[in-house]
C-alpha positions as CSV (number, residue, x, y, z in Angstrom):
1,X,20.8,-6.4,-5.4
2,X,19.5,-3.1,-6.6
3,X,15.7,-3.0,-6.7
4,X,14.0,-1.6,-10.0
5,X,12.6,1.5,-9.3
6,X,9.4,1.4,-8.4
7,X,7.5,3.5,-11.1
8,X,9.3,1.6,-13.6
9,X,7.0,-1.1,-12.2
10,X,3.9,0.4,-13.7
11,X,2.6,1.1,-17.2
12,X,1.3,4.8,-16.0
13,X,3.6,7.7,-14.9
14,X,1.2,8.4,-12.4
15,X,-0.2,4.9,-11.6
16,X,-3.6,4.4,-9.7
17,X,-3.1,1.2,-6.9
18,X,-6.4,-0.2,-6.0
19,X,-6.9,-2.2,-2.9
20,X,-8.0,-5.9,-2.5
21,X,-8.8,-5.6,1.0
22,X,-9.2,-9.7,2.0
23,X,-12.2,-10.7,3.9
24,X,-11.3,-12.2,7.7
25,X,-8.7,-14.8,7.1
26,X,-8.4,-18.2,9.0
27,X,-7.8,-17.9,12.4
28,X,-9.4,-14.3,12.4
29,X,-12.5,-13.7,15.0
30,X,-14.6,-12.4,12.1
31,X,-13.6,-15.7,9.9
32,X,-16.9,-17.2,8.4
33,X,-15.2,-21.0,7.6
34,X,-15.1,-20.2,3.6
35,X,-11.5,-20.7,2.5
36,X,-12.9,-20.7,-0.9
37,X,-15.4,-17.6,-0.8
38,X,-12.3,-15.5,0.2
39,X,-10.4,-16.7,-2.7
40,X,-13.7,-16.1,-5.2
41,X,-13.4,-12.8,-3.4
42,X,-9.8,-11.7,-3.8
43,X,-10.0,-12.8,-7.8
44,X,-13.5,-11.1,-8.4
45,X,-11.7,-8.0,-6.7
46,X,-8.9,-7.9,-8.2
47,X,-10.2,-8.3,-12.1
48,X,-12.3,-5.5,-11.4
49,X,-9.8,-3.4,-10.5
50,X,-7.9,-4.6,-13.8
51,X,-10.7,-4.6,-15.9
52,X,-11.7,-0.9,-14.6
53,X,-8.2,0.5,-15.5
54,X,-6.0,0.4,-12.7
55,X,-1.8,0.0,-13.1
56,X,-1.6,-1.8,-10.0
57,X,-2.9,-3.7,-7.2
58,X,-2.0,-4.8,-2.8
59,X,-3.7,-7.5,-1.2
60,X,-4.1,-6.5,2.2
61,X,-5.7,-8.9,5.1
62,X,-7.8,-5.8,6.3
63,X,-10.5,-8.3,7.7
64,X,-8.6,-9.4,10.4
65,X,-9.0,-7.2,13.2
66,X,-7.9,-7.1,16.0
67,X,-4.5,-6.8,14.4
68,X,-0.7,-8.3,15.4
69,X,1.5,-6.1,16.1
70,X,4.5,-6.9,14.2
71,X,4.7,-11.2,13.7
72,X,1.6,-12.6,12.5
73,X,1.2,-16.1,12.7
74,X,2.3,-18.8,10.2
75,X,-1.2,-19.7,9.4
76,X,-1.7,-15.9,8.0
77,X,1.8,-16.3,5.9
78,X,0.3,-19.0,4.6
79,X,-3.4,-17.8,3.9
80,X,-2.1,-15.0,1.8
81,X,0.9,-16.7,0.1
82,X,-1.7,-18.8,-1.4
83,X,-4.3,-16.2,-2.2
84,X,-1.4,-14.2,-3.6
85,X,0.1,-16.8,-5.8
86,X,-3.1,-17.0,-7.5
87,X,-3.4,-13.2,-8.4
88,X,-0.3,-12.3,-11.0
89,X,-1.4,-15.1,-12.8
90,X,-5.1,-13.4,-13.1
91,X,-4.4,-10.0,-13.6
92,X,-1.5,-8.3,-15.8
93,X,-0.7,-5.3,-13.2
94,X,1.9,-5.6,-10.5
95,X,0.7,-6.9,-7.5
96,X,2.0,-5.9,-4.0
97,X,1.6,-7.3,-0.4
98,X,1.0,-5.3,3.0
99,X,0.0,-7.8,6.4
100,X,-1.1,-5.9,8.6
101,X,0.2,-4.5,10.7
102,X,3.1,-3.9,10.6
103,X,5.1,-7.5,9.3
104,X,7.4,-6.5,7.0
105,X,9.1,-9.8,6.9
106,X,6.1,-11.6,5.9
107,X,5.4,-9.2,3.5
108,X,8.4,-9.1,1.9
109,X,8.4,-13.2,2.5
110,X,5.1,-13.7,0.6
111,X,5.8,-10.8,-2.2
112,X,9.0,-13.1,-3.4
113,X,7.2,-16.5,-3.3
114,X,4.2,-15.1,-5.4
115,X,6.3,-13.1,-7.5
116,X,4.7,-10.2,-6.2
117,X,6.6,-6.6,-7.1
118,X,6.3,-4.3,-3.9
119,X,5.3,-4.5,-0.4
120,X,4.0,-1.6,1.6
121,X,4.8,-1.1,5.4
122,X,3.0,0.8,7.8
123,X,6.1,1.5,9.9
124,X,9.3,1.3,8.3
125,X,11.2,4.0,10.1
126,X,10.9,5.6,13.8
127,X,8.1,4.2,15.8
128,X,4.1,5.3,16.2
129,X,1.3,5.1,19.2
130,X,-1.4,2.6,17.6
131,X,-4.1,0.4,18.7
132,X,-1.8,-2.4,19.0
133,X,0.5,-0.6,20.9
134,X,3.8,1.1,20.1
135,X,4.9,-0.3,16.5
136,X,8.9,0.3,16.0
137,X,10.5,0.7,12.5
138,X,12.6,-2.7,11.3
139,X,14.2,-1.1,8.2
140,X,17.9,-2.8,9.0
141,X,16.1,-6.3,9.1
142,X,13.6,-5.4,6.0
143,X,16.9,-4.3,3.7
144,X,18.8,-7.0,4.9
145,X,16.1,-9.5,4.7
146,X,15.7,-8.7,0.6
147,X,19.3,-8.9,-0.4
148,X,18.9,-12.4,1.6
149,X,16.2,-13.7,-0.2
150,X,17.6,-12.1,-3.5
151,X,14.1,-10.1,-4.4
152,X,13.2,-7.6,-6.7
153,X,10.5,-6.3,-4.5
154,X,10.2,-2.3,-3.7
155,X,9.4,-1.2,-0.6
156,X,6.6,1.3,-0.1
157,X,6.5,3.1,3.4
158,X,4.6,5.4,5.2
159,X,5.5,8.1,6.6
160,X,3.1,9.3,9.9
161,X,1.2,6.5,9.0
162,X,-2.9,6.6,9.4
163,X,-4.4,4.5,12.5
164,X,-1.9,6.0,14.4
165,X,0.2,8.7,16.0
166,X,4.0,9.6,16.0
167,X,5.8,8.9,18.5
168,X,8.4,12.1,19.1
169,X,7.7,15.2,17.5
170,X,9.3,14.9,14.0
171,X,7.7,17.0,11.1
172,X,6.1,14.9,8.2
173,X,8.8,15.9,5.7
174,X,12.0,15.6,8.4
175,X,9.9,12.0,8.7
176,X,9.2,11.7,4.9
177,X,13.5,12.2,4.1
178,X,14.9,9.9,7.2
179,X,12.0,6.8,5.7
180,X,13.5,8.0,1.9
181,X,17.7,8.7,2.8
182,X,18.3,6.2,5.9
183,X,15.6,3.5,5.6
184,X,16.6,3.5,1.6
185,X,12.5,2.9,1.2
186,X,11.4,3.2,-2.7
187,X,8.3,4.9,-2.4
188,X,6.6,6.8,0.3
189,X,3.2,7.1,1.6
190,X,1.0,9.7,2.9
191,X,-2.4,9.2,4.0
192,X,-4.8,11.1,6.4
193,X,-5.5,10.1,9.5
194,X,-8.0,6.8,9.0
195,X,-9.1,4.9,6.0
196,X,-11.2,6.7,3.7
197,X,-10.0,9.8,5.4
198,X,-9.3,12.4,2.9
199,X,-5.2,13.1,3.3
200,X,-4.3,17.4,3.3
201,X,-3.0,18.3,0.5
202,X,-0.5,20.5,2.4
203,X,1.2,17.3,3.5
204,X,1.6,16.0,0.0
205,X,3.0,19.4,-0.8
206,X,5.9,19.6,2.0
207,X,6.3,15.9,1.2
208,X,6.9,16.2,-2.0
209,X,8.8,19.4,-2.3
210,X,11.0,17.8,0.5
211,X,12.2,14.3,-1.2
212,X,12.4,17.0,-4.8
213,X,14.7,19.4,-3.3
214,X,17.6,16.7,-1.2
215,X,17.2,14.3,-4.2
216,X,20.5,14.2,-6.3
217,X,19.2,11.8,-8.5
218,X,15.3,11.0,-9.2
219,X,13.4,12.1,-6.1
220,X,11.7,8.9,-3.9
221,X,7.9,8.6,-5.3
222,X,5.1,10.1,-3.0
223,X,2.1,7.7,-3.5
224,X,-1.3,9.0,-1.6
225,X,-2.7,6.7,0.9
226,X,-6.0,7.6,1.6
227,X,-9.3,9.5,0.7
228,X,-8.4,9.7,-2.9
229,X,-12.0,10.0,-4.9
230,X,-12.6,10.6,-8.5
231,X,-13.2,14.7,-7.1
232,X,-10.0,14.5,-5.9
233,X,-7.4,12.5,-8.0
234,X,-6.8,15.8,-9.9
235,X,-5.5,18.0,-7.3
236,X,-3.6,15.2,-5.6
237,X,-2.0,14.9,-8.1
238,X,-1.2,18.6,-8.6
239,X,0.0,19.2,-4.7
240,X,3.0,16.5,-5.5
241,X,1.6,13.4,-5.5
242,X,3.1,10.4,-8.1
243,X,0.5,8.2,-7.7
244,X,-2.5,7.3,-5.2
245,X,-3.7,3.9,-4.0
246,X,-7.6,3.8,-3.9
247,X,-9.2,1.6,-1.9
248,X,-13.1,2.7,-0.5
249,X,-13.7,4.8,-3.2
250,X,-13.9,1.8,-5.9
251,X,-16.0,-0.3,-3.5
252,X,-19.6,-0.6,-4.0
253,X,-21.9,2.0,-1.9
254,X,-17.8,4.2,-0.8
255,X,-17.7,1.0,1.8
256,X,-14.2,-0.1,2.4
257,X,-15.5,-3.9,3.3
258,X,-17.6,-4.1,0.1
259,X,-16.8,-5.8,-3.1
260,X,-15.1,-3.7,-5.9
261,X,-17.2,-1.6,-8.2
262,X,-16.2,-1.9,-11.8
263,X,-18.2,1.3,-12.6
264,X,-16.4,3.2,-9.7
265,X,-12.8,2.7,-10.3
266,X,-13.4,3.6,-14.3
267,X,-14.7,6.9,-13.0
268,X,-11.4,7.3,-10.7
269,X,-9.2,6.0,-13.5
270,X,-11.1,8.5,-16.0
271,X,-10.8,11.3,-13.2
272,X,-6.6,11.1,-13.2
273,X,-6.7,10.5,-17.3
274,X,-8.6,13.5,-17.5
275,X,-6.4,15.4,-15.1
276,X,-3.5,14.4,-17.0
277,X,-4.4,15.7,-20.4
């Protein structure tokens, strides 16, 4: 099937993604034993972001450090299916999926049962150096995985991906074009190098004049992965970018691990309005 293109998903040409970064899971070292506090957690999060403006949203297990590598276990398929289930019935923005750290399958797995709309991978194409080792690219298994399962979900990727370093010495927009042309991702993503950390604009730009300039058609989306603030939605924006997904910046206090602050992502949302008129 032919996905629908993923900034048809949203309601904004230049849609702000917020982050629902999940508390430890089951299973997790850092898990507490509340099943339902994570839950209350994920719904409070995510209405925030709704109610504070955003056009979209990815529930990420970001608590669970140490990550897998690549399979994570059924238990965590299972966890997040059922937080994610809960979430497009709460919130009217498109929802997406990313388990880290790098399972697309489960991603792409739990994004069709919960009737999610995109996933985003970490490593779709080529391979990278991380903390859980060297993570390859599975694009021939994610593609053929979604025409399987018959979903409309669009697959975000990033491209040099933070957490982590290339492996090879491939420039970011020879990188960007190969995750676009032969991993046929939707969207890609660049971020700097951690989260939080603010991503150069001078990647955005090569990024983005690269996918403009081969495209025959419209040119693959360039979504900003990291360090996004309300001071610097504007000029993101401006350097290339289509949209951005905000993540510490909306928490309360800038901390990643901290609930969502209503009042902080209505002053990023305002910032890219703003920028936009």
């Amino acid at each position: 099937m032919t996905p629908t293109p993923l900034l048809d998903r949203f309601d904004s040409a230049h849609p702000v993604v917020g982050m629902v970064h999940l508390p430890p899971l089951p299973g997790a070292p850092a898990f507490d034993g509340d099943r339902a506090a994570i839950r209350n957690r994920a719904l409070e999060d995510a209405r925030r972001l709704e109610a504070g403006g955003v056009d979209g949203i990815i529930v990420e297990n970001f608590g669970d450090a140490p990550f897998y590598p690549e399979d994570v276990p059924k238990h965590v398929v299972a966890e997040m299916t059922a937080l994610a289930t809960n979430l497009p019935s709460a919130v009217d923005v498109p929802v997406g999926i990313n388990v880290l750290r790098n399972d697309a399958d489960a991603a792409l797995s739990i994004a069709a049962a919960a009737d999610a709309e995109f996933v985003r991978i970490n490593v779709h194409v080529g391979a990278a150096a991380t903390d859980q080792g060297v993570l390859e690219g599975q694009a021939h298994e994610t593609l053929r995985l979604r025409e399987r399962i018959d979903a409309d979900v669009a697959i975000l990727a990033d491209v040099h991906v933070k957490h982590a370093t290339p492996v090879g010495e491939t420039a970011i927009e020879q990188a960007a074009l190969e995750t676009a042309e032969r991993g046929r991702a939707d969207g890609v993503v660049v971020s700097g190098t951690g989260t939080g950390s603010e991503t150069p604009l001078e990647d955005v730009e090569r990024v983005s004049s690269a996918l403009r300039e081969t495209a025959t058609d419209d040119a693959t989306p360039v979504f900003v992965g990291s360090g996004v603030t309300s001071e610097t939605v504007g000029e993101t924006l401006e350097a290339g970018a289509d949209g951005v997904i905000v993540g510490t910046a909306t928490k309360e206090g800038g901390e990643t691990t901290n609930p969502v602050s209503l009042e902080r992502v209505e002053t990023v949302v305002a910032a890219r309005d703003s920028s936009q008129s």
